[in-house]
N, C-alpha and C positions, 0 to 999 in steps of 0.2 A: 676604658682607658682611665688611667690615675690621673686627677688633677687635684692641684693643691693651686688655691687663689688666695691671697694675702690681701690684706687692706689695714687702714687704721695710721697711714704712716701721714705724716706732714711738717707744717713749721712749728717749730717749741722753742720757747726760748730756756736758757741754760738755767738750770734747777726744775724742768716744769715736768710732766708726766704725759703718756701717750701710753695705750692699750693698744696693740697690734692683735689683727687676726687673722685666724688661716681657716678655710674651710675645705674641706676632704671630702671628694668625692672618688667614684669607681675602683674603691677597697675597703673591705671593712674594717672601720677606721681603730675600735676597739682594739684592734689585735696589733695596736703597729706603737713601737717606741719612737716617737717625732722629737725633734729636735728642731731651734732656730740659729740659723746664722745670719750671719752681716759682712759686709763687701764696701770696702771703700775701693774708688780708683787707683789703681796702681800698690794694690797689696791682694794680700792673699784673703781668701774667703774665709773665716775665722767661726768656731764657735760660740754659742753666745750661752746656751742653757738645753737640757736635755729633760725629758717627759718621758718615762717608760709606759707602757699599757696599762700599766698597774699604778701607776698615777705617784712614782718615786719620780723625785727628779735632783737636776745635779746643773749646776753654774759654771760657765769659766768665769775667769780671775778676771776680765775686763768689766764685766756688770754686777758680777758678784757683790749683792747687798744690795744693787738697785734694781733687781728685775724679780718678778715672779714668775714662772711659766707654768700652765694649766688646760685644764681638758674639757671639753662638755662632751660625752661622746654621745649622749643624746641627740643632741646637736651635728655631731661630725664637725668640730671645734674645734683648735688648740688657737691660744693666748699668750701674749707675751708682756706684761704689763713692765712698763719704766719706769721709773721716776729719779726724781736727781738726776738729770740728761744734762749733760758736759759738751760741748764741742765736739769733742772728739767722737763721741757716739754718734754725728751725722756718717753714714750708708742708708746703701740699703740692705733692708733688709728680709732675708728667705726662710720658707718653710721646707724642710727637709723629715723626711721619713728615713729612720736610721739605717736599715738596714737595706737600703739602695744607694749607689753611687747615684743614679740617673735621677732619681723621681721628685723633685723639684718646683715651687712654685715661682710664677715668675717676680715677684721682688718688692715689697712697696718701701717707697724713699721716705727715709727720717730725717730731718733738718734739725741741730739744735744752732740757734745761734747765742753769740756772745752779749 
């Protein structure tokens, strides 16, 4: 069975930096373009930045400039590094395997405050 488990997430205050991680198991992780999203309450699940297999990747316009997203696949790894974290970047936030609707981890919460 696919599991994706996230961590790294917690309190930051506004401008400060947090590294997120997701670890991959029961699929070979190589072969898979991952992507992260983020979920505040009462809004839609949103993309945040995308990782292909081949280790190209691509931003949306909400973190664009302040995140990097990366891979260990030695490891079974992918990364979401922050910085410059604003307010509004408190959610949480998911590990997502592109090419499934379903296969999803379950969430680790980012706080930035004011």
């Amino acid at each position: 069975q696919v599991r994706l488990v996230e961590s790294g997430g917690g309190l930051v205050q506004a401008g400060g930096s947090l590294r997120l991680s997701c670890v991959v198991s029961g699929i070979i992780f190589e072969n898979l373009d991952m992507e992260w999203y983020r979920q505040t309450p009462g809004k839609q699940r949103e993309l945040v930045a995308m990782i292909t297999s081949g280790g190209s990747t691509n931003y949306a316009a909400p973190l664009r400039g302040r995140c990097t997203i990366s891979r260990d696949n030695a490891r079974n790894k992918l990364y979401l590094q922050m910085g410059s974290l604003k307010p509004e970047d408190t959610a949480v936030y998911y590990c997502h395997v592109r090419s499934s609707l379903t296969i999803w981890g379950q969430g680790t919460q980012v706080f930035v405050s004011s």
